[in-house]
N, C-alpha and C positions, 0 to 999 in steps of 0.2 A: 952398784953391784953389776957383774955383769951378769949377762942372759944371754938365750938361743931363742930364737922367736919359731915357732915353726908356722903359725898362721899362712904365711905365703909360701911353705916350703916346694907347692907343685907348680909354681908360676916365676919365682925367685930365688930358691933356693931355702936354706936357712940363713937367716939372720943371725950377726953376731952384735949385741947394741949392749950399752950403759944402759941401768935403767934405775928408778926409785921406785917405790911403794905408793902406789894410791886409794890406800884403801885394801882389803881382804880379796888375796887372791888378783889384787889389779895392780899392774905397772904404769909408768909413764916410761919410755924407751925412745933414743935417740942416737939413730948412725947415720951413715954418711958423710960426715965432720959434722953432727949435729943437724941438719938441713933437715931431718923427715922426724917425726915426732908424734908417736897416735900411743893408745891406752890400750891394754891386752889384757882380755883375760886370764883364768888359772891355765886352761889347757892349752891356749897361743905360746907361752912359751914356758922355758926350761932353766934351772938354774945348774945342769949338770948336761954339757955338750954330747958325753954318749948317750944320754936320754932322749935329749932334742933328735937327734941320727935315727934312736931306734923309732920316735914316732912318727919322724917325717919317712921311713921307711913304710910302716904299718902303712901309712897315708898311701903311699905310691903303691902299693897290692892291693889296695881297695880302689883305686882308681882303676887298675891295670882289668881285675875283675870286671867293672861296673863296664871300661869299655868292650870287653869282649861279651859281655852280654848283649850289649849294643849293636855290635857286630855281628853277632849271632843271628837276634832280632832283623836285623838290615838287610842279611844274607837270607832269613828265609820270606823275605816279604817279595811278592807277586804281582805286577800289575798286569789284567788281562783287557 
């Protein structure tokens, strides 16, 4: 079947791979011409590509958030 991986969607991208069943909620998935090969959980990936989109979105606004907190934090720190 195919799949969307979204696991590494802030480093990679999303993933487009074949994948089987291993088990409740777990894959085996293979891209690349087959060369990469790991096991994903339920919410790593997607069996409907606008799903995968909107969660690898969600992902990237919580990142975006977390770094402007950071930034925040960074900007008010003081060294005297």
């Amino acid at each position: 079947m195919k799949v969307w991986i979204t696991k590494y969607a802030l480093t990679d991208g999303i993933i487009e791979a074949d994948a089987e069943p291993c088990g409740l909620d777990v894959i085996s998935a293979s891209w690349d011409n087959g060369e990469r090969c790991n096991n994903f959980k339920g919410e790593e990936w997607w069996r409907s590509k606008k799903i995968a989109i909107e969660v690898a979105e969600e992902m990237r606004q919580k990142k975006i958030e977390s770094l402007k907190k950071q930034i925040k934090k960074l900007e008010g720190m003081r060294f005297e």
